[in-house]
C-alpha positions as CSV (number, residue, x, y, z in Angstrom):
1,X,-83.4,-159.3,-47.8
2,X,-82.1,-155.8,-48.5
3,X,-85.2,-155.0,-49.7
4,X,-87.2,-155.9,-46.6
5,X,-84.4,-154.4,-44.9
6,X,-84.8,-150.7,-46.6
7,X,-89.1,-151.2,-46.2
8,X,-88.4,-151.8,-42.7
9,X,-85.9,-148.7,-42.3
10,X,-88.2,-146.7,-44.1
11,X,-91.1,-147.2,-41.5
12,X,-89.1,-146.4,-38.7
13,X,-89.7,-143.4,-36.7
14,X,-88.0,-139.9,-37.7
15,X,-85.9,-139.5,-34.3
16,X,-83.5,-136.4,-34.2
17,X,-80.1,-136.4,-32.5
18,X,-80.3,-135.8,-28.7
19,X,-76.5,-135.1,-28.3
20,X,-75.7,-131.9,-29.8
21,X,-78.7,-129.9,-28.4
22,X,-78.2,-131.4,-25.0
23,X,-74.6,-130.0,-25.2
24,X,-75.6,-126.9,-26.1
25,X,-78.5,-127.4,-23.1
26,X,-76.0,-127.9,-20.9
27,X,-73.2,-125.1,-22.2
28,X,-76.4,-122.3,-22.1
29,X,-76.9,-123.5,-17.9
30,X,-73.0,-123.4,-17.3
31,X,-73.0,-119.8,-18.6
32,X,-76.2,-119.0,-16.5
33,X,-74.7,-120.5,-13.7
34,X,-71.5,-118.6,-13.7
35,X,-73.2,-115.3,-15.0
36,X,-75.2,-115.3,-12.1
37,X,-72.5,-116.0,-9.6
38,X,-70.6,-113.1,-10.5
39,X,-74.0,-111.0,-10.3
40,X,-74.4,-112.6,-6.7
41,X,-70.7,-111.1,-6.1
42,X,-71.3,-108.0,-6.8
43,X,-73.8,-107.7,-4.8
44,X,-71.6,-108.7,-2.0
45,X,-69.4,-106.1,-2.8
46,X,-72.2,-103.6,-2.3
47,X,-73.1,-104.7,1.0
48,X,-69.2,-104.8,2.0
49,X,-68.9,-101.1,0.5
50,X,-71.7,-100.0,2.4
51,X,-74.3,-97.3,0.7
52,X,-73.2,-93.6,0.0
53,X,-73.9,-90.7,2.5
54,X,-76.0,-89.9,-0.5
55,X,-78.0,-92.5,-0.1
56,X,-80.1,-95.3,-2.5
57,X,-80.1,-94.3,-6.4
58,X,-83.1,-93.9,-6.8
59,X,-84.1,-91.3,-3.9
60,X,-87.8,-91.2,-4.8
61,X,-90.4,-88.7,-6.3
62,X,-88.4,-89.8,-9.6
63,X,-85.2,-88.4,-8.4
64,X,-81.9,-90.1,-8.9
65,X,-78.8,-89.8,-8.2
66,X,-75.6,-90.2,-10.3
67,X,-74.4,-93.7,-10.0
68,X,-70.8,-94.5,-8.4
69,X,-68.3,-96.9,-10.4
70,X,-69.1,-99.9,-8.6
71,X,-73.2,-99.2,-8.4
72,X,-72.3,-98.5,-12.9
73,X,-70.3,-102.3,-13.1
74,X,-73.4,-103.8,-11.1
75,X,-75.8,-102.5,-13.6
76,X,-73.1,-104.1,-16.3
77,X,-73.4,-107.1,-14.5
78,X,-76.6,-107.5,-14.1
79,X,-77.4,-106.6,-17.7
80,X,-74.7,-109.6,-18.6
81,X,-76.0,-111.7,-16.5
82,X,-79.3,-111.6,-17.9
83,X,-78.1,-111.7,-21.2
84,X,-76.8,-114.8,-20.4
85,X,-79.9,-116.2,-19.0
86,X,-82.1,-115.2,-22.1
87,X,-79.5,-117.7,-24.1
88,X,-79.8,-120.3,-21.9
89,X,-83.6,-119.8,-22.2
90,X,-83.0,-120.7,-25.9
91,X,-80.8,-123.2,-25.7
92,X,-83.0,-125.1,-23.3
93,X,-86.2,-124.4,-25.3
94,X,-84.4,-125.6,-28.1
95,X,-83.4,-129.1,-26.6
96,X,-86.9,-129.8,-25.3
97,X,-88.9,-129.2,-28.1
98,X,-86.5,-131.9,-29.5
99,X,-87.4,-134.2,-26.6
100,X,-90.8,-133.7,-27.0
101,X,-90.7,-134.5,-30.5
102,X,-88.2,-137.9,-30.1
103,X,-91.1,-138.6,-27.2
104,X,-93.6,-138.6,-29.6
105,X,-91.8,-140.6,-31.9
106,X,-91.4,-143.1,-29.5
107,X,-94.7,-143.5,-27.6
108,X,-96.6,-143.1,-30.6
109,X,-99.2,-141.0,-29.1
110,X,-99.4,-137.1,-29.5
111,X,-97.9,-135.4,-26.2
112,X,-100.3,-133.8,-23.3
113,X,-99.3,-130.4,-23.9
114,X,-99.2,-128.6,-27.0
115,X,-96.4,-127.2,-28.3
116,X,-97.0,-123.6,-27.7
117,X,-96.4,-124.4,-24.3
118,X,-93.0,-125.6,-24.7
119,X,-92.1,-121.7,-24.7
120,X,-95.4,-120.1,-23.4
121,X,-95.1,-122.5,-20.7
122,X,-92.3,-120.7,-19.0
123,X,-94.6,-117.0,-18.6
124,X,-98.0,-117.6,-18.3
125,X,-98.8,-117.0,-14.7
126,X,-100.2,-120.1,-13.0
127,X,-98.9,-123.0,-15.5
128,X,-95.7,-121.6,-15.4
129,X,-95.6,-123.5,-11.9
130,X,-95.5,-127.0,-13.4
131,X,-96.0,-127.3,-17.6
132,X,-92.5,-127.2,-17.9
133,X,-91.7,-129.7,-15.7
134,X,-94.7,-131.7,-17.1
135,X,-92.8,-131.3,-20.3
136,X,-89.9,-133.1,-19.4
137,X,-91.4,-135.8,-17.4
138,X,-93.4,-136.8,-19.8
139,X,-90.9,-136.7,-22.7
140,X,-88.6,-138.9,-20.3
141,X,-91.3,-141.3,-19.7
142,X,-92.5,-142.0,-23.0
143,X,-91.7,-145.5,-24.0
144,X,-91.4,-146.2,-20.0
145,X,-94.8,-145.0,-18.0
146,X,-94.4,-144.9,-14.7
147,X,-90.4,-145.1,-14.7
148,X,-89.0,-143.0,-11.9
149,X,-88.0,-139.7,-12.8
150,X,-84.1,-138.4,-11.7
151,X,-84.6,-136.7,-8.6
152,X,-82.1,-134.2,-10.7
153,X,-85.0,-132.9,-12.2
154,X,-87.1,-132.5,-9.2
155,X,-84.2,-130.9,-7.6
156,X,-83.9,-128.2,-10.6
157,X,-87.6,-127.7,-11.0
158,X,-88.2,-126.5,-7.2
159,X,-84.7,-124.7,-7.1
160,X,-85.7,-122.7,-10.5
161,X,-89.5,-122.0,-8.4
162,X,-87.7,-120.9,-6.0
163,X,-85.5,-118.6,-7.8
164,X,-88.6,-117.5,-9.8
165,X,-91.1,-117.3,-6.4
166,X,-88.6,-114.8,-4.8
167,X,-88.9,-112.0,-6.6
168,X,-85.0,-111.2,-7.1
169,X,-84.1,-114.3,-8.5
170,X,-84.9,-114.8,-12.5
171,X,-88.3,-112.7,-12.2
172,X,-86.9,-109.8,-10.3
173,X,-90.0,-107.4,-9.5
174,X,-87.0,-104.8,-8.8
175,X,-85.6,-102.4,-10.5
176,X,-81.5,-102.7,-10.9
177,X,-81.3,-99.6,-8.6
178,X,-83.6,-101.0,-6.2
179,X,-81.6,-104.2,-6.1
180,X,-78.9,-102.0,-5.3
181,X,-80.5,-100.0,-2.6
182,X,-81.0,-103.5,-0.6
183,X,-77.8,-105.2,-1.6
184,X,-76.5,-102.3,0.7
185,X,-79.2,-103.2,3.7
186,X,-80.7,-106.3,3.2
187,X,-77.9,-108.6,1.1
188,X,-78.6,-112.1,2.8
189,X,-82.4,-112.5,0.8
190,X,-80.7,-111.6,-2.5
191,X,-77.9,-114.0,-1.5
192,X,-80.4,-117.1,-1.1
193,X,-82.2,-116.1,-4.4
194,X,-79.3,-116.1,-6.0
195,X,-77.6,-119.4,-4.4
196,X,-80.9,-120.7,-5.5
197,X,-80.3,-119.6,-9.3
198,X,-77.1,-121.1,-9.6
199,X,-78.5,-124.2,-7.7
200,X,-81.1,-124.9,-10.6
201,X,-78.6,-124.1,-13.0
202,X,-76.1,-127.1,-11.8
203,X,-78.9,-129.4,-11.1
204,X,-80.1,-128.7,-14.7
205,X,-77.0,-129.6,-15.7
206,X,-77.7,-133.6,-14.2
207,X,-81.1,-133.1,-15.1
208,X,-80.4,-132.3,-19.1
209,X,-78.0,-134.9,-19.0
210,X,-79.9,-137.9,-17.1
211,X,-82.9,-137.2,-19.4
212,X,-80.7,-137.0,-22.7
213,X,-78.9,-140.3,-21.4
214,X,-82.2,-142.2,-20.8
215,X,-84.0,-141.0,-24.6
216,X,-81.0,-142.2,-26.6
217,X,-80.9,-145.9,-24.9
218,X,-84.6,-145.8,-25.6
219,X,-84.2,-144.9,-29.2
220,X,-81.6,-147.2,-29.6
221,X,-83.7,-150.1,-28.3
222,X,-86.3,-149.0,-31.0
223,X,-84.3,-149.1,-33.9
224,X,-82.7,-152.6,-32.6
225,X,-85.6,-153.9,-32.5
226,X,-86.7,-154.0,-36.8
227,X,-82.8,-154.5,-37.2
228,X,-83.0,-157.7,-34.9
229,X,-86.5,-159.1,-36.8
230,X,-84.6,-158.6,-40.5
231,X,-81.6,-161.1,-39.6
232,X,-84.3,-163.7,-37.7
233,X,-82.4,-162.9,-34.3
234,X,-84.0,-162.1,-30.9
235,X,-84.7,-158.3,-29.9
236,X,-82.6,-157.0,-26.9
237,X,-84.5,-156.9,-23.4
C-alpha cells in the first residue's frame, strides 16, 4: 500500500505554493496604490498653490528655472512613487509566472503564450493591450475552460489601460516638470489618470486574490484525487 502510495505521489504534478507570492502580489499593489495617491496629492497641492510669476520649470529653448520647495518634494514624490510601482511590477511578474506554471501543471498542456511574454508582455506596443490579461485568464481557467472569469480582473485590466492609454498615468509621455507645468493649469486630467491608477491597483488587489483563491482549490482537488484512489474511496466532486 505505501508503496503504491509513494509511486502515485511521485507522479503527481510539481505545483508551487500560491500563497506566499500572492501576498507579496498583493503587498507590491498596496504600496503602488498608496505611492500613487500621495503623487495624486501633490499634485493637488500644485494646483491649490497656483504657478510662480516665473512661470512653468521648464520655460522652453532648454531653459529652466530653479525649482521651488514644493515643485523639489513633487519631483521626490514622483520618483518614490515610481519606485514603488517598478516593485510592484516585480512582485506581480513574479506571482504570475508561478500561475502560469501551476496552470500548466494542471491542464497538462503547454500555455498559449510563451514565457517571454509574461514580462515582455507588459512593453511591447500593441500586445501590451491584452497578453497580460490573456496570461491570467488563461492560468485561471486551466483545469476549468470556459469558467467565468472575476469581473475583478476585468475591472483591473481596463482601469490599468486606462492609466496606461492616458499618457500621465503609469506611461507618462511627460516630463516631471511638464507634469508640473499642468498640475498648475490643467489638474482635473492628471486627477482622473491618477484615480484610475489607484483604481487598478485595488481592483488588483481582488483580482490577485480571487485568482490565487480559485488555483489552490483546483490543486487541491488534483492531489485528492490519487489520495482518494490509494484508500479505494470516491474522489471529491
Amino acid at each position: 500500500m505505501t508503496e503504491h502510495m509513494d509511486k502515485q505521489a511521485a507522479q503527481l504534478p510539481a505545483f508551487r505554493p500560491v500563497r506566499p507570492s500572492a501576498r507579496l502580489a498583493v503587498g507590491g499593489l498596496l504600496l503602488a496604490g498608496a505611492a500613487w495617491g500621495v503623487r495624486a496629492a501633490w499634485e493637488f497641492r500644485l494646483f491649490l498653490a497656483g504657478e510662480p510669476a516665473s512661470g512653468p520649470p521648464d520655460q522652453g529653448e532648454g531653459v529652466h528655472r530653479p525649482l521651488n520647495a514644493l515643485e523639489n518634494s513633487y519631483h521626490a514624490v514622483s520618483s518614490l512613487a515610481g519606485g514603488a510601482v517598478v516593485v510592484c511590477g516585480l512582485l506581480f511578474v513574479s506571482w504570475l509566472w508561478l500561475l502560469r506554471d501551476n496552470a500548466r501543471a494542471l491542464s497538462g498542456q503547454p500555455p498559449r503564450y510563451l514565457g517571454i511574454w509574461v514580462i515582455l508582455g507588459w512593453f511591447f506596443p500593441i500586445v501590451s493591450f491584452w497578453f497580460p490579461r490573456g496570461i491570467v485568464v488563461d492560468a485561471f481557467r486551466a483545469g476549468e475552460p470556459g469558467r467565468k472569469v472575476p469581473l475583478s480582473v476585468e475591472v483591473w485590466w481596463g482601469l490599468w489601460l486606462i492609466g496606461m492609454v492616458s499618457g500621465v498615468g503609469i506611461v507618462a509621455r511627460d516630463t516631471t516638470d511638464e507634469l508640473i507645468a499642468r498640475a498648475y493649469t490643467e489638474v482635473w486630467p492628471l486627477l482622473a489618470s491618477d484615480a484610475a491608477v489607484i483604481g487598478a491597483a485595488v481592483a488588483g488587489v481582488f483580482a490577485v486574490l480571487a485568482v490565487s483563491r480559485s488555483q489552490e482549490a483546483r490543486i487541491r482537488a488534483a492531489r485528492a484525487v490519487p489520495s482518494a484512489e490509494a484508500v479505494g474511496t470516491p474522489a471529491p466532486a
